[in-house]
C-alpha positions in Angstrom: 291.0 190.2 106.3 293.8 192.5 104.8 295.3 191.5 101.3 298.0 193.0 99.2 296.3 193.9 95.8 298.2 196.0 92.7 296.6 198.0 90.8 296.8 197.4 87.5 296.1 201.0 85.8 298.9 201.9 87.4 300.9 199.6 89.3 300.3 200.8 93.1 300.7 198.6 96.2 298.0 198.5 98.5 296.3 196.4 101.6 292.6 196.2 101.5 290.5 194.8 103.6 288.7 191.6 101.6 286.1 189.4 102.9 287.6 185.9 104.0 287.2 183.9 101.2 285.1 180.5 101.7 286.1 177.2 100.8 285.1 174.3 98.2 285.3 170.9 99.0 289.0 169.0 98.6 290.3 172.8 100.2 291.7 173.7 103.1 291.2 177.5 104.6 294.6 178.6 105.7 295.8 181.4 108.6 298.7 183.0 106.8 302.0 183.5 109.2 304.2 184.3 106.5 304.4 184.6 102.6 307.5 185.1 100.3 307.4 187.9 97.9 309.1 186.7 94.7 311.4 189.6 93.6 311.7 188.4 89.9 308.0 187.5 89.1 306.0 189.5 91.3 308.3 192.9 90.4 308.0 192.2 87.0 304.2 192.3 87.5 304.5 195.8 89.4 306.6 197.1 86.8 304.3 196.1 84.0 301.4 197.8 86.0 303.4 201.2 86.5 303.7 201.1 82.1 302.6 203.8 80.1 299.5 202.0 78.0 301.8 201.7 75.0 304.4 199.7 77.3 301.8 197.7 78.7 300.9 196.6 75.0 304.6 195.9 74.4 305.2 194.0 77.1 302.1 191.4 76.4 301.6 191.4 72.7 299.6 188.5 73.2 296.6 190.1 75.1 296.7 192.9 72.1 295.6 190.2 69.9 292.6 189.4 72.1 291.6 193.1 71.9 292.0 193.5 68.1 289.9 190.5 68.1 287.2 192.2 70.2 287.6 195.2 68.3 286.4 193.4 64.6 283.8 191.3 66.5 282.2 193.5 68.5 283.2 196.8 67.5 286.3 199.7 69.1 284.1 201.5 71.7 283.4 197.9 73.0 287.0 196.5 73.1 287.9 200.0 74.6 285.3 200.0 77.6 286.9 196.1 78.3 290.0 197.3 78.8 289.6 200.2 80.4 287.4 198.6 83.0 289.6 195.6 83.6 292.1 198.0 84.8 289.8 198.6 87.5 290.1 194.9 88.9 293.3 194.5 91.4 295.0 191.2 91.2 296.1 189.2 94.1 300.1 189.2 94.3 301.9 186.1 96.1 302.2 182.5 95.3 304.5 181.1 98.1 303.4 181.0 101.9 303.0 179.0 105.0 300.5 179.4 107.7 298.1 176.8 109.8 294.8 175.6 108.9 291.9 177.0 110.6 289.0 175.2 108.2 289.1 171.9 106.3 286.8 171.3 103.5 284.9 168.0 102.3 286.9 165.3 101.2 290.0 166.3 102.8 290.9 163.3 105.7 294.7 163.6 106.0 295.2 167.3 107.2 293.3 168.7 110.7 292.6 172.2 111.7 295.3 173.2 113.8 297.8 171.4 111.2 300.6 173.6 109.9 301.2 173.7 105.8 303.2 175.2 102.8 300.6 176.5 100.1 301.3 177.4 96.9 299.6 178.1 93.4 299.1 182.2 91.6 295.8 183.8 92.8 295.7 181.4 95.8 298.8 181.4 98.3 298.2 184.9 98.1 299.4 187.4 100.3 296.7 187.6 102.4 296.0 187.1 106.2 293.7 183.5 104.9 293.9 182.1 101.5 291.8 179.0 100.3 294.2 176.0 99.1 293.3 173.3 97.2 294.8 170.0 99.0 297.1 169.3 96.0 299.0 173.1 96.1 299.6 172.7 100.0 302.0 170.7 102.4 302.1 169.3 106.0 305.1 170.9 107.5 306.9 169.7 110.7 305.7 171.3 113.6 309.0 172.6 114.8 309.6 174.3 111.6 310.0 177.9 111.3 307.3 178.8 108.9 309.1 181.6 107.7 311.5 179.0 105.9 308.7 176.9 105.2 307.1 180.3 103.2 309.9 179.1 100.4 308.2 176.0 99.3 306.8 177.1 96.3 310.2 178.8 95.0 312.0 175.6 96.3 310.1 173.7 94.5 310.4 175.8 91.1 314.2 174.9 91.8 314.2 171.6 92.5 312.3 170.6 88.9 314.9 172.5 87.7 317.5 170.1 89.0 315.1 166.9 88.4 315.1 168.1 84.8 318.4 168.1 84.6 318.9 164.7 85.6 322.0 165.3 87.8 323.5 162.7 88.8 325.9 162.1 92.1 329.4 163.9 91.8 328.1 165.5 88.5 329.6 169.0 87.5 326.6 171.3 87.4 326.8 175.2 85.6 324.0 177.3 87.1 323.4 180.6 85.4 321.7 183.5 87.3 322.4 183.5 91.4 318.9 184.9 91.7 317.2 183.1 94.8 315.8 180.3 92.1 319.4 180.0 91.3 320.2 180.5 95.0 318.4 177.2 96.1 319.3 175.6 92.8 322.8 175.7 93.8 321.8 174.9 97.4 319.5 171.6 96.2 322.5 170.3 93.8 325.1 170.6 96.7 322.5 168.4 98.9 322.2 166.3 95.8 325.9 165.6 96.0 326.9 167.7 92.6 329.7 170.5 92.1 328.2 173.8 91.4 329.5 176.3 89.6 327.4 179.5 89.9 327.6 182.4 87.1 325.6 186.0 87.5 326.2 189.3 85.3 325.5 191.6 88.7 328.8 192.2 90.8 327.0 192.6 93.9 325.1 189.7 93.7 328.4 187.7 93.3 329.7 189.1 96.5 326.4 187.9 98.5 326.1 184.8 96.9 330.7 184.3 97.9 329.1 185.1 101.3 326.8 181.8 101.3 329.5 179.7 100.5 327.7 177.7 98.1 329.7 177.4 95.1 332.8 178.4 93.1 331.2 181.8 91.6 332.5 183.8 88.6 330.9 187.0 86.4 329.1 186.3 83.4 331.3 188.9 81.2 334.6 187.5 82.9 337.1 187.3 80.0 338.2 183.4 80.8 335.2 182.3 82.2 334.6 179.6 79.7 338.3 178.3 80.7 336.9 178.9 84.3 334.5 176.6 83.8 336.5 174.0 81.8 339.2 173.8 84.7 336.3 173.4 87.4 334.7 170.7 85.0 338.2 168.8 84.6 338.6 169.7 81.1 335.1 168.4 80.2 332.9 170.9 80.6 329.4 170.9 82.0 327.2 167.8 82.7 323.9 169.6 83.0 323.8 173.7 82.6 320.8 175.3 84.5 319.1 178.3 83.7 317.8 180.6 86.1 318.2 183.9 84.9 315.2 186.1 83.7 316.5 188.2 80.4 315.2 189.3 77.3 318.4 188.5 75.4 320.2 185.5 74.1 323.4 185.4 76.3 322.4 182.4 78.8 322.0 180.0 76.5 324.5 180.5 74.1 327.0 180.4 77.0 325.4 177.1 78.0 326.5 175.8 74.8 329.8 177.1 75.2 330.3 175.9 78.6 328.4 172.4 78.6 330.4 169.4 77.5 329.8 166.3 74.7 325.9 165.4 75.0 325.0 167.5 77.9 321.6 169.2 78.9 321.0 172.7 79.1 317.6 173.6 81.5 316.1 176.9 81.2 313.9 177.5 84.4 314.6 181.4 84.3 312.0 183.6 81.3 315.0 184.0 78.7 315.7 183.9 75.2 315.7 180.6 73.6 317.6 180.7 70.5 319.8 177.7 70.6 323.3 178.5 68.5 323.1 175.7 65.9 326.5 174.8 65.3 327.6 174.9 69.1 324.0 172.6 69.8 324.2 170.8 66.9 327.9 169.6 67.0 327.5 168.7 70.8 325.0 166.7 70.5 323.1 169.1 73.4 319.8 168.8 74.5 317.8 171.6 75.7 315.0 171.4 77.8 312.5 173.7 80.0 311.3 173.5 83.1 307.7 174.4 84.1 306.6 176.1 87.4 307.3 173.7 90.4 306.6 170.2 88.3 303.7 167.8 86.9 299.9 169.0 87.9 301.1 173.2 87.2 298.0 174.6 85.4 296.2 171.2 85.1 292.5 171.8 86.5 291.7 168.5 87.2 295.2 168.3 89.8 295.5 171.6 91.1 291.6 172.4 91.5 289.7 169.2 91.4 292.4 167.0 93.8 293.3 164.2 91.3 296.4 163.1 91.8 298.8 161.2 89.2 300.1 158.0 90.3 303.3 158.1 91.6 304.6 154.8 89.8 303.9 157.1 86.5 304.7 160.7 87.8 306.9 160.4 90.6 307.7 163.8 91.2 304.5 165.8 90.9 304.6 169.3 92.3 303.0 168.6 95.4 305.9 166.1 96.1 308.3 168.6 94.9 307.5 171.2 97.4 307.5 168.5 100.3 311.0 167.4 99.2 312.2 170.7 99.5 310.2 171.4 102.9 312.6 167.6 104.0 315.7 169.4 102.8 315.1 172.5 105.0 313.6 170.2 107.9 317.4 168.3 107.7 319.4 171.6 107.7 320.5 171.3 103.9 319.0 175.1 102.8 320.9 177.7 104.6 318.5 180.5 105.2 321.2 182.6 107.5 321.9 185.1 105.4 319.0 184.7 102.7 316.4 186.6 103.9 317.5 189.8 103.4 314.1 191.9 104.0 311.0 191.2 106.5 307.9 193.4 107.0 304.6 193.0 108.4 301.4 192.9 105.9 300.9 196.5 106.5 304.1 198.0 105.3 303.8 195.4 102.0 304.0 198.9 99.8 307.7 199.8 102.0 308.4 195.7 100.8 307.2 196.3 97.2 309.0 199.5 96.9 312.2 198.4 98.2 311.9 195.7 95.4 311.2 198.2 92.7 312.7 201.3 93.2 316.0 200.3 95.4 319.1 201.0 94.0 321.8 201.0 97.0 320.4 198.3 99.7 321.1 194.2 98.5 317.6 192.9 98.6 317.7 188.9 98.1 314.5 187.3 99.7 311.6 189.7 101.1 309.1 188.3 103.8 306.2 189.1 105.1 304.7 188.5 108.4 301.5 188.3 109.6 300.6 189.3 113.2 297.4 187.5 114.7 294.3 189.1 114.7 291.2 187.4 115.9 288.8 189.4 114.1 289.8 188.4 110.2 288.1 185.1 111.1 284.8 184.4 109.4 285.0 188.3 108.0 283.0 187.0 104.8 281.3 190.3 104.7 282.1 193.9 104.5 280.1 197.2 104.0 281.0 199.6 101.5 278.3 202.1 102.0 276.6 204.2 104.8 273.3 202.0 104.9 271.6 205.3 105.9 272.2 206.4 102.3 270.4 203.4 101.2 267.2 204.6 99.0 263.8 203.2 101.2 262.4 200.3 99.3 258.6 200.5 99.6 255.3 200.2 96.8 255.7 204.4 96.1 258.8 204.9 94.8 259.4 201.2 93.4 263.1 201.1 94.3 264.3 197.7 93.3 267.3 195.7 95.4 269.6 194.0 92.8 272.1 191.7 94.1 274.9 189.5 92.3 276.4 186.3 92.4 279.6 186.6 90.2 281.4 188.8 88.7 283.6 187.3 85.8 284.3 189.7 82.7 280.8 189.8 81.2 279.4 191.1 84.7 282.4 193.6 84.7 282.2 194.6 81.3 279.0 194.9 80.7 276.0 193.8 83.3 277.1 195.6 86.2 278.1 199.1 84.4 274.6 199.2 82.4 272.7 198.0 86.1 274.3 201.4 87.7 272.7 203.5 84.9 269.5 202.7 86.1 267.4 204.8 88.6 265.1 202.7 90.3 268.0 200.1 91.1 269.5 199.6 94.4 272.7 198.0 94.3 272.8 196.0 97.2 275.4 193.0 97.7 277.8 191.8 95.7 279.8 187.6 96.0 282.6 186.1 94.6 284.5 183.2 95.9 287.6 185.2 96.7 285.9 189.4 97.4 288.8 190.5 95.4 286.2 191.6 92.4 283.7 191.9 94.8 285.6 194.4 96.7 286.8 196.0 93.7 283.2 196.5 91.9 281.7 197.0 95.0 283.2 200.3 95.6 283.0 201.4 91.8 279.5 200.7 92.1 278.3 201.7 95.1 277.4 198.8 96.1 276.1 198.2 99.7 277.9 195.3 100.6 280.8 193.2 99.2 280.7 189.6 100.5 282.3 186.6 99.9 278.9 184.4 101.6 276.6 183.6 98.7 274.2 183.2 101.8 274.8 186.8 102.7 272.7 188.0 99.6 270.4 185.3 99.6 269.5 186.4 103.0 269.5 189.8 102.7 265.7 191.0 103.1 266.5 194.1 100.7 267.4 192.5 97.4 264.5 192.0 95.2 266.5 190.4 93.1 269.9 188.3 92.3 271.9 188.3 88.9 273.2 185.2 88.8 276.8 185.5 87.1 278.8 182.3 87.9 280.6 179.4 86.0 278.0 177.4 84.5 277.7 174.3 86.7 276.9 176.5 89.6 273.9 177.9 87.9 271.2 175.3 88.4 271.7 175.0 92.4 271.8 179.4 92.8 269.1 179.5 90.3 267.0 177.1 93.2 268.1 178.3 95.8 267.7 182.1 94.9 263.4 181.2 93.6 262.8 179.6 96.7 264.8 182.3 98.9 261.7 184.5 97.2 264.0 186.2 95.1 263.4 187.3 91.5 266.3 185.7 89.3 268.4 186.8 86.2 270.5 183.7 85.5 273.4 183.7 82.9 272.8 180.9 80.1 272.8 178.1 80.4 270.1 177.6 82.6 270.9 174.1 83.4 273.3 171.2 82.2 270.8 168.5 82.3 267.3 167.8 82.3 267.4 166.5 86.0 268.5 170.5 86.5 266.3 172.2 84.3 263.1 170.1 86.1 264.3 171.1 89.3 264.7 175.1 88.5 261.2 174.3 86.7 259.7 172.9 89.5 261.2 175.8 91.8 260.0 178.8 89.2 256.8 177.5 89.2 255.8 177.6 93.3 257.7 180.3 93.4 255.5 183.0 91.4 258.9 184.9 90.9 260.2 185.9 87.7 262.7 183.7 85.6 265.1 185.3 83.0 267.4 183.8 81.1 270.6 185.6 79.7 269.5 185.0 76.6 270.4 188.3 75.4 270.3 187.9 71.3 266.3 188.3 71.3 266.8 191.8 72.9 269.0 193.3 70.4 267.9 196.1 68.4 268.9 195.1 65.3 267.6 191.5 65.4 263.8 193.0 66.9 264.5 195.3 63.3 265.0 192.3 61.4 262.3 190.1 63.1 259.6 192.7 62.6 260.5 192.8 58.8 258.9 189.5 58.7 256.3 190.6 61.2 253.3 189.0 59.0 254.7 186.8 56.8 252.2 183.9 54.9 254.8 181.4 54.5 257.5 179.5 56.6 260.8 181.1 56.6 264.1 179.6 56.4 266.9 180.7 59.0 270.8 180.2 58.6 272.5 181.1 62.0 276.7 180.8 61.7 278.8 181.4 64.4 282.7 181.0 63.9 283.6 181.0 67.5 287.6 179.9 67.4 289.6 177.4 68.3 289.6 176.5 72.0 292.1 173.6 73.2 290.4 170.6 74.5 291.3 171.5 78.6 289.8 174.5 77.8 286.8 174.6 80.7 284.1 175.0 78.8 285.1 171.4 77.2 284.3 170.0 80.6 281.1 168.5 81.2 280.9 168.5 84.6 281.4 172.6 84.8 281.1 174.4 81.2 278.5 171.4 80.6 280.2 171.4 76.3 279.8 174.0 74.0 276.8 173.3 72.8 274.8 173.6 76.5 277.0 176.4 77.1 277.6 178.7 74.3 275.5 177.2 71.1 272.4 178.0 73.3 272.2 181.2 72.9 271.4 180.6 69.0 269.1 177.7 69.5 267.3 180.3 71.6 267.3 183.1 69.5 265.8 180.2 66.9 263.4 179.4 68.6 262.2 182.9 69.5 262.5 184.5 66.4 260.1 181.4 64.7 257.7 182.0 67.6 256.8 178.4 66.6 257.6 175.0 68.5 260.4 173.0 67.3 259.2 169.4 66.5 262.2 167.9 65.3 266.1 168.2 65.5 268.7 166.9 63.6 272.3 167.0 64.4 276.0 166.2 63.0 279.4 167.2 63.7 282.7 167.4 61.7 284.8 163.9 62.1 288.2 163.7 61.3 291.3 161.3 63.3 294.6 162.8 64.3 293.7 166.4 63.1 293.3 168.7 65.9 289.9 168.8 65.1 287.5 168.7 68.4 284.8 167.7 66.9 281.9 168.8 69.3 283.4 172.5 68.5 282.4 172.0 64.9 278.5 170.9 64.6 275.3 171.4 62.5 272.0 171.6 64.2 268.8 171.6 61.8 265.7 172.7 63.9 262.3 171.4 62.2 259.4 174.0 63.7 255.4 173.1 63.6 254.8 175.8 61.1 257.1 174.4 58.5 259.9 176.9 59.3 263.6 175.5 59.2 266.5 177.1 60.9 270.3 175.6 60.3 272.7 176.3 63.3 276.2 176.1 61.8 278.9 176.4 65.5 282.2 176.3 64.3 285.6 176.7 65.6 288.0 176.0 62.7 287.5 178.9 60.9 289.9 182.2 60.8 289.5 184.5 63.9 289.4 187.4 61.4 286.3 186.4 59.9 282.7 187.7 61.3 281.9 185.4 64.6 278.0 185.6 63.8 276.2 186.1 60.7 271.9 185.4 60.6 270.0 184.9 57.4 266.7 184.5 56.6 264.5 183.9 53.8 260.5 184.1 53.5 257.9 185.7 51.4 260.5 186.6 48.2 262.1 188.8 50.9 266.1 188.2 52.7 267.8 189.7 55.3 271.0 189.4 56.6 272.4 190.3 60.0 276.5 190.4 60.7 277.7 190.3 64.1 274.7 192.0 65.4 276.8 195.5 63.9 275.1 195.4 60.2 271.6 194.9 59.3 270.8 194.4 55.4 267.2 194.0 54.4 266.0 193.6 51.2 262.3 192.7 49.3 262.9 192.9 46.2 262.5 196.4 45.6 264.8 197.7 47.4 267.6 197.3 50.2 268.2 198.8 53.5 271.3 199.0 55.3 272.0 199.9 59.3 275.1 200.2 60.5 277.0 200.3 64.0 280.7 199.9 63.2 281.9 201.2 66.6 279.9 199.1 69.1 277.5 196.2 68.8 274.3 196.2 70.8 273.7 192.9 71.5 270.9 193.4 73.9 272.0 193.6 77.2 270.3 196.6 78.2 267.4 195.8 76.8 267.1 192.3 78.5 267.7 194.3 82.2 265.7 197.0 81.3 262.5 194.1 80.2 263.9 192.3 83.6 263.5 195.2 85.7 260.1 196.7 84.1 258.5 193.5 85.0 259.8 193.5 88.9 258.5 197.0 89.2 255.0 196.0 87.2 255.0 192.9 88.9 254.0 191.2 85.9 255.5 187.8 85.3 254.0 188.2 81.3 256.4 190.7 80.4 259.3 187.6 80.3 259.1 184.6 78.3 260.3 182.3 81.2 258.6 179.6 79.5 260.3 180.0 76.1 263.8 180.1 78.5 262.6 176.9 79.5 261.5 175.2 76.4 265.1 176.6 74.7 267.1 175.1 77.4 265.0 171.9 76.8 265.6 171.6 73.0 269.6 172.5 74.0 269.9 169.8 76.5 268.2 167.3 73.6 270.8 168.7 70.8 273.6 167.9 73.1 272.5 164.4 73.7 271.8 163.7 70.3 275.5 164.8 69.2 277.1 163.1 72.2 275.4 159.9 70.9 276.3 160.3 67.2 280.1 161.1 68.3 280.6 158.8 71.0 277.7 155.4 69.7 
């Protein structure tokens, strides 16, 4: 299927052609007719993409935080090779379009293929000729709609929360500032709603089209009297509600909403503005000032938008699903006037002429820009599309031991790190490549050389060349792939965890072992250089050692996936198990006992499963104390490894310095610009035993046992925290 992607190194336009993407249960695969490009948000985006690098880190000071934080955890040449390579991955532009379903997923009863809808929702009502929708982000629209109106929903609906914000009441005087099209259907829903409107905007031009609507009284932001203006359209009083819906880096809207709003009114901001509220004007006015977010109640709430659960409507009556279907009644009873609002339409093809005009155009008024999308028969069930002349393939055979590597995923760490260090390698094939979507897929696949992209996890499961599948997903995904890969007679690299319960970890157990394939675990700690160093310094020690692993992880907010058990499976299954393994292995004993507790503390902030202490008990005496913590400063080291034995220490800091010492004397290695923490390594010991066909050379029982003793730890927390 084609999609409009941008480029995010430097801000081009272009239509690709993307595997279809598949659908989840509660989803509904959607045939695109047409899609709404948003001229504020989506031109911003292009506009940040054609920045210098230095404008780019001015513009989002926020994400220069996460690199600095990269760059004292993991070292510059590491926090360097992320960004540079995430400017390799396109993003999906769109969030507003209307098309008919050709695909309904599980669970879904109340919408039929054939049905027509409104979708909406970033990264999913794409423009694209078919886009996956969960049920929640999509709308049944009257079959004798135009879908091109219907294409609106999503901006409709961003406009009508607005005005339900705003609490207008019937025959209320209503200030709207910015005659953008958000303001445009602001206007439009407050006139259905039975309000005066009184529309300001700082562009000339735009005044003129907006006169042309005949909306609302309309009047220049810099106008000299447009406070008194306002006052004599108000009757003297001034505004009941003002509503925001300009985008601006300055001050200016809402200090005139101050100015124009009367006694104990509410000022709205829907528009990205400055929010600097004048104290005296707010203050002695008694105003309230509110914001709006994105189209209503459920925006960026997984368990609404992605999972189907709706709120009851006797609690949330207005829920952004029921927002965009109020605004798809307003347009089915002739209230929006769309005669002279689309100003721009251009088939999927020409999206860089639509983008452009948005950008760069300076003479022609451009208010909303459409595009269309003609039929074509042959984007159906497109889940798969080469990349390379299969001819160029090398031969897989016994001789040259050419090994077919396939993955399942490609989230940052596969980007940033697995797939770049799998290219390096000679005897690798890269074969197939699946994500849910084929945007990264696509992306990757042709950086790589890759010979397939695909958006059909069957497609590489199937594919008689692949030796091998990395298996890259979210975490609750892992034990099924894992499975289904061992008994497909694949060899399998699976990213921790390896399972979320014991139930999972029998089955993959159960799979590995008729399977005489080999098992790896991403248990990449135990590969590093500097921890084999610091192992091997107690190589033959006489007495049990003692082991101290910290790791000062940060604060993540309680919605944050990896909190859900269902998916991330909890930190401690999906992120502390990389130290009980390394534990564990660096012992080379069995853990007989564990002991657990966790930080407690009411009314804090605190989460306390992000804040735990796990004592491991070992059969030859040894101790190792697991300290995962998230309420310590982000500046501090993230990982730091002692251990004591035989009147010798050593000390390990982020996997960058190593400090060993026995009494005599202390060494010191150093890596300040990029941590090795055993990624290549682990392929490298992955790979060797494909090619040698020796299931020895990987500890797939130790990935096993790990997991076990991870699964218990959890368990015995979740007990202690919830009896």
């Amino acid at each position: 299927m084609k999609q409009v992607l941008e480029n995010l190194r430097n801000g081009d336009i272009s239509v690709d052609e993307i595997p279809t993407p598949t659908i989840k249960p509660g989803q509904v695969l959607v045939r695109n007719h047409f899609s709404l490009i948003s001229t504020g948000t989506e031109g911003g985006t292009v506009k940040l993409g054609k920045m210098s690098y230095i404008g780019k880190a001015k513009a989002r000071p926020e994400q220069v935080q996460k690199v600095i934080k990269v760059v004292r955890t993991q070292g510059l040449l590491t926090a360097y090779r992320a960004v540079d390579r995430s400017l390799d991955i396109p993003i999906a532009l769109g969030y507003s379009c209307a098309g008919e379903v050709i695909k309904v997923g599980a669970d879904i009863t109340d919408l039929s293929v054939g049905d027509t809808v409104a979708c909406a929702g970033a990264g999913l009502a794409n423009h694209a000729e078919i886009v996956a929708i969960p049920r929640n982000l999509c709308v049944p629209v009257p079959s004798s709609m135009n879908l091109k109106y219907a294409a609106f929903a999503t901006v409709g609906a961003i406009a009508m929360q607005g005005v339900r914000i705003a609490n207008v009441k019937l025959g209320e005087n209503i200030v709207v500032i910015g005659l953008g099209l958000v303001g445009i259907l602001t206007a439009q829903i407050l006139r259905a709603a039975g309000a005066n409107v009184f529309g300001i905007d700082v562009d000339e031009n735009q005044l003129s089209y907006v006169n042309k609507l005949n909306i609302c009284k309309t009047e220049n932001f810099n106008a000299d009297n447009l406070i008194e203006q306002v006052m004599s359209f108000s009757g003297g009083n001034g505004a009941d509600s003002v509503i925001i819906t300009a985008t601006t880096a300055d001050n200016g809207p809402v200090s005139l909403a101050g100015k124009v709003a009367r006694h104990k009114a509410r000022v709205v901001a829907v528009g990205r503005t400055e929010m600097k509220a004048p104290r005296d004007t707010y203050l002695f006015k008694e105003l309230e000032l509110h914001t709006s977010y994105a189209y209503g109640p459920g925006t960026g709430d997984p368990s609404y938008e992605e999972n189907g659960v709706d709120y009851p409507i006797g609690y949330v009556r207005w829920t952004e699903n029921r927002n965009m279907s109020a605004f798809i009644d307003l347009i089915y009873q002739k209230k929006i006037d769309f005669s002279h609002l689309i100003t721009h339409e251009f088939d999927i093809e020409e999206a860089n002429k639509a983008f452009d005009l948005i950008i760069n155009n300076t003479q022609e008024h451009v208010s909303a820009v459409i595009l269309r999308y003609p039929h074509r028969e042959q984007t159906y069930n497109k889940n798969l599309i080469p990349l390379q002349n299969t001819s160029s393939s090398p031969s897989h055979n016994s001789n040259n031991k050419i090994i077919g590597v396939s993955l399942i995923g490609a989230g940052s760490h596969a980007t940033n790190e697995l797939i770049p260090l799998l290219s390096k390698f000679k005897n690798v094939d890269l074969r197939g490549i699946a994500t849910a979507t084929g945007i990264r897929a696509h992306a990757l696949g042709k950086k790589y050389k890759f010979e397939f992209c695909t958006s059909d996890i069957e497609a590489i499961l199937s594919d008689d060349k692949s030796d091998c599948i990395y298996i890259l997903t979210r975490h609750d995904t892992h034990a099924d792939l894992t499975t289904a890969a061992l008994k497909a007679g694949k060899h399998v690299f699976v990213e921790k965890p390896l399972a979320l319960n014991k139930d999972e970890l029998d089955t993959i157990k159960s799979a590995y072992q008729d399977s005489n394939k080999i098992l790896l675990t991403g248990f990449n700690r135990r590969y590093a250089p500097t921890a084999i160093k610091m192992r091997n310094f107690f190589g033959n020690r006489a007495q049990p050692l003692f082991m101290s692993y910290r790791s000062n992880v940060g604060y993540r907010p309680p919605n944050h996936w990896l909190h859900n058990p269902l998916e991330g499976g909890g930190v401690i299954i999906g992120e502390a198990c990389h130290f009980i393994d390394f534990c564990y292995w660096f012992t080379n004993s069995q853990i007989v006992d564990i002991n657990v507790s966790a930080l407690k503390g009411k009314n804090t902030g605190l989460i306390s499963e992000d804040n735990v202490h796990i004592t491991l008990s070992f059969s030859d005496g040894s101790l190792a104390a697991i300290t995962y913590i998230s309420n310590g400063s982000v500046s501090y080291s993230r990982e730091r490894v002692e251990v004591h034995c035989d009147n010798k220490s050593a000390d390990l800091c982020d996997f960058k310095k190593l400090t060993l010492s026995d009494g005599k004397r202390t060494k010191q290695f150093s890596n300040w610009i990029s941590a090795d923490m055993g990624h290549q390594a682990q392929s490298k010991a992955f790979l060797d035993a494909i090619s040698e066909d020796n299931q020895a050379l990987i500890d797939s029982a130790g990935y096993l046992e790990s997991s076990n003793i991870t699964i218990t730890a959890d368990s015995l927390i979740n007990d202690k925290l919830n009896p």
